[in-house]
C-alpha positions as CSV (number, residue, x, y, z in Angstrom):
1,X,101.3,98.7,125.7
2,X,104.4,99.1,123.6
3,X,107.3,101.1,125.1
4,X,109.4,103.9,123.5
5,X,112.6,105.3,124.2
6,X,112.3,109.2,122.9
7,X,116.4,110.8,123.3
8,X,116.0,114.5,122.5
9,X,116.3,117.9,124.1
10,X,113.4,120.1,125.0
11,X,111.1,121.1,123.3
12,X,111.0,118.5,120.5
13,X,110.9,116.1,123.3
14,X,108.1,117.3,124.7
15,X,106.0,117.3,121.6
16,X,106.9,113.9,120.4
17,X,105.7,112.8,124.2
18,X,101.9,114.7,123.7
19,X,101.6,113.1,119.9
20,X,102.1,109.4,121.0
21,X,101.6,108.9,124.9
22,X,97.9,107.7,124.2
23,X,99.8,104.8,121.8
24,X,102.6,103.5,123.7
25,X,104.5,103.5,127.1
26,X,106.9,106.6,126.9
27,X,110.4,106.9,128.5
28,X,112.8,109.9,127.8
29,X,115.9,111.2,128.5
30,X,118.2,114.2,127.2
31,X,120.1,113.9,124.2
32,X,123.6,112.1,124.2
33,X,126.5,114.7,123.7
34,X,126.7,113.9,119.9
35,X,123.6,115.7,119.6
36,X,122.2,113.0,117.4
37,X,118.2,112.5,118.2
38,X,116.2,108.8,118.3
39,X,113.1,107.5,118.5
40,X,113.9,103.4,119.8
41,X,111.4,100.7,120.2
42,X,111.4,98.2,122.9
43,X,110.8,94.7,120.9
44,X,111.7,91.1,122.4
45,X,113.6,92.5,125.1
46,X,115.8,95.1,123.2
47,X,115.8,98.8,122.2
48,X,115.8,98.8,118.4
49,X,116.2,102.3,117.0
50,X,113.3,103.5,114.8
51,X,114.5,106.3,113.9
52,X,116.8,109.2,114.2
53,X,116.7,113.1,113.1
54,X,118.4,116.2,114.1
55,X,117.3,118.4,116.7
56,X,115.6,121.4,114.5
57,X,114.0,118.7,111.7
58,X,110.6,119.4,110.8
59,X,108.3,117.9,113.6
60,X,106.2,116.5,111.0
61,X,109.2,115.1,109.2
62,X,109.9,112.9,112.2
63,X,106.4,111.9,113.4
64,X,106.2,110.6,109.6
65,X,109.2,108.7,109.9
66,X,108.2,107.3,113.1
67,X,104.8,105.9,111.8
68,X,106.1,104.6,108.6
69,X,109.1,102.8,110.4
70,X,106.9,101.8,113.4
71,X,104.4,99.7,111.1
72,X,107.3,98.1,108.6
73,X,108.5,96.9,112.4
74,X,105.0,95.9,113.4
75,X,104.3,94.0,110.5
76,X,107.6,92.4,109.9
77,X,107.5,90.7,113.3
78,X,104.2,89.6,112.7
79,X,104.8,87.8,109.6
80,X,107.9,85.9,111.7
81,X,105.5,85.3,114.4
């Protein structure tokens, strides 16, 4: 299962968690103190930022921008592999 980093403050947090446990591995923690909110994917032994948004953007905004970023990932690195 494919493991994602969520950084974002309550309630947003929790949301994003409840759309895409049943997908991948979740791990979250509390927004850093620039208030800045990401979405990072663990690939090849690194976190690579998927994507990041602002803590009162449009819930679907960002689980759009998560699924269209997760697949151009997903199917870059399976055309290198």
């Amino acid at each position: 299962m494919q493991k994602i980093l969520i950084l974002a403050d309550d309630p947003i947090r929790t949301r994003i968690e409840e759309k895409l446990r049943r997908r991948f591995d979740i791990e979250s923690i509390a927004t850093p103190l620039n208030g800045i909110c990401e979405i990072k994917l663990h690939l090849h032994g690194r976190w690579i930022t998927l994507c990041r948004f602002s803590p009162n953007e449009n819930f679907r905004d960002i689980i759009t921008m998560f699924n269209v970023n997760y697949d151009l990932k997903s199917r870059t690195t399976k055309s290198i592999s």
